[in-house]
C-alpha positions in Angstrom: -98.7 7.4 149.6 -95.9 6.1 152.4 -93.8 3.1 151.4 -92.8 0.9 153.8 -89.4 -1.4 153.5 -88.3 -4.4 155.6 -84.9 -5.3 156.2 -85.5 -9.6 156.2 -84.4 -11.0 159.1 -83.1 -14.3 159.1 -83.5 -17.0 161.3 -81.2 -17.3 164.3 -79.5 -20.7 162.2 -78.9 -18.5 159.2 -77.5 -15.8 157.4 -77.0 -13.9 153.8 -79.0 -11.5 151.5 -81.3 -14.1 151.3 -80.9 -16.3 154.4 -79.1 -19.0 152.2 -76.5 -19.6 154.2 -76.3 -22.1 157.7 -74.6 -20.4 160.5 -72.0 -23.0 162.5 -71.4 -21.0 165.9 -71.1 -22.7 169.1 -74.3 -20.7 170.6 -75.7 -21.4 166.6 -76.5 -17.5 166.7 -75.1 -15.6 163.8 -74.9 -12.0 162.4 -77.9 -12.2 159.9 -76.2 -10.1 157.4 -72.2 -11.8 157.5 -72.4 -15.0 159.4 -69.9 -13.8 161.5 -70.2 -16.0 164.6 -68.6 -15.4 168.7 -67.4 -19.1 168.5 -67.6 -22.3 166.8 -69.0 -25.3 167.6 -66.2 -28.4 167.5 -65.1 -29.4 163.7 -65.7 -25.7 162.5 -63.1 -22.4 162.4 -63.1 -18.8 161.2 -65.1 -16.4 161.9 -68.2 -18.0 160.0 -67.4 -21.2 160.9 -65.8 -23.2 157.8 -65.5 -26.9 158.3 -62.4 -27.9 159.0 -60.0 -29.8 156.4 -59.1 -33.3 156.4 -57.0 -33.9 159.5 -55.5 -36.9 160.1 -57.4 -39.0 162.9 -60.4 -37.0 161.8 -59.1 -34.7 164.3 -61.1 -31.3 165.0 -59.1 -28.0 163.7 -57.9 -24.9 165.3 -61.0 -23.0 165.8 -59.2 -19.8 165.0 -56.8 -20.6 162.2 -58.4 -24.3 161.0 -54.6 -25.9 161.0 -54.6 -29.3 161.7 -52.5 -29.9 164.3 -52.4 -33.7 163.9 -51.1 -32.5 160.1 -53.1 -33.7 156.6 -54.7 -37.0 155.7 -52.0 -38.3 152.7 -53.3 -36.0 149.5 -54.0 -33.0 151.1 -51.8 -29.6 151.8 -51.1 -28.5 155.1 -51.7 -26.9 157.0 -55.5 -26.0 157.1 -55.8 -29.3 154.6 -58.6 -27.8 152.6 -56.7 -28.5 149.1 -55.7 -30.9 147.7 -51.5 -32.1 146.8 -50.5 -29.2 144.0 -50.2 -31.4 140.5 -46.7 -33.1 140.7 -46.6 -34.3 144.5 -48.7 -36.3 146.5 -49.1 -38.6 149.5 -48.1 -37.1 153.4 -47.7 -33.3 153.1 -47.7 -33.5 149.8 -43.7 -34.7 150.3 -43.6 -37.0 147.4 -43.3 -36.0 143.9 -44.8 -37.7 141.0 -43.2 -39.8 137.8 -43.1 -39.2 134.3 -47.1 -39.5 133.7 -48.1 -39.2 130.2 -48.2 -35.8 128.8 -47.4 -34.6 132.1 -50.3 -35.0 133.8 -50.3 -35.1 137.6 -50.4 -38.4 139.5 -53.2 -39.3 141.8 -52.8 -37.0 145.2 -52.9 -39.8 147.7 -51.3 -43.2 145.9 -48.7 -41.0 143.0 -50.6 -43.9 140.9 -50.6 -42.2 137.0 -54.2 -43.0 136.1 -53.2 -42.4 132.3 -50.1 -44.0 131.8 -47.0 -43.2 131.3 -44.6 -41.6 129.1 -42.4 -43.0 126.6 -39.7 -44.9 128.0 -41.4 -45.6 131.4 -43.1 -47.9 133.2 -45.0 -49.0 136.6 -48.5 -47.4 137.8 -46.3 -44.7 139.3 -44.1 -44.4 136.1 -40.8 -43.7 137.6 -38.7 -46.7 136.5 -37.0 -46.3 133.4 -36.8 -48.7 130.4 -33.5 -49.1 129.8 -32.8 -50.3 125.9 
């Protein structure tokens, strides 16, 4: 008795073990197995096509290295702008740096607003005036 095995090809749009995946390339073609793409359509980068980040002017990326060249949207890190401010700065590029929120919790990425509170001996939503006694 012969067994037979077939290799599942995906549709042109698709890619993965399974075909889970959506393909992004600018002539939507894909390899079926990594998603690897000849060129992306506008808003994607890589070589499968991530979406860009959260450019400012909901500009499109660099379709090789998905930097934003018109820099970050206020709460995001440059320069692909796919995370989010690290916990302690926020607002443009992340520049800013947070107050004394309570129990040292980071402040809100885009405003520096501490959602909590915060700490003894402070006040203001962004906690960085002192009380003085």
């Amino acid at each position: 008795m012969k067994y037979f095995v077939y290799a599942m090809r995906c549709p042109y749009y698709k890619y993965g073990k399974n075909c889970e995946f959506e393909c992004f390339c600018e002539n939507i073609t894909c390899d079926s197995t990594t998603g690897v793409c000849p060129g992306c359509i506008p808003g994607k980068f890589g070589k499968t096509c991530d979406t860009c980040g959260n450019c400012k002017f909901n500009a499109i990326c660099d379709p090789i290295t998905g930097e934003c060249l018109t820099g970050c949207n206020d709460g995001w890190q440059p320069p692909t702008c796919l995370q989010e401010c690290p916990n302690g700065t926020f607002g443009p590029s992340c520049s800013k740096s947070c107050g004394n929120c309570i129990g040292g919790q980071s402040c809100h990425p885009v405003t520096g607003v501490c959602s909590n509170g915060c700490e003894i001996g402070y006040i203001g939503s962004d906690c960085k005036s002192g009380i003085h006694r």
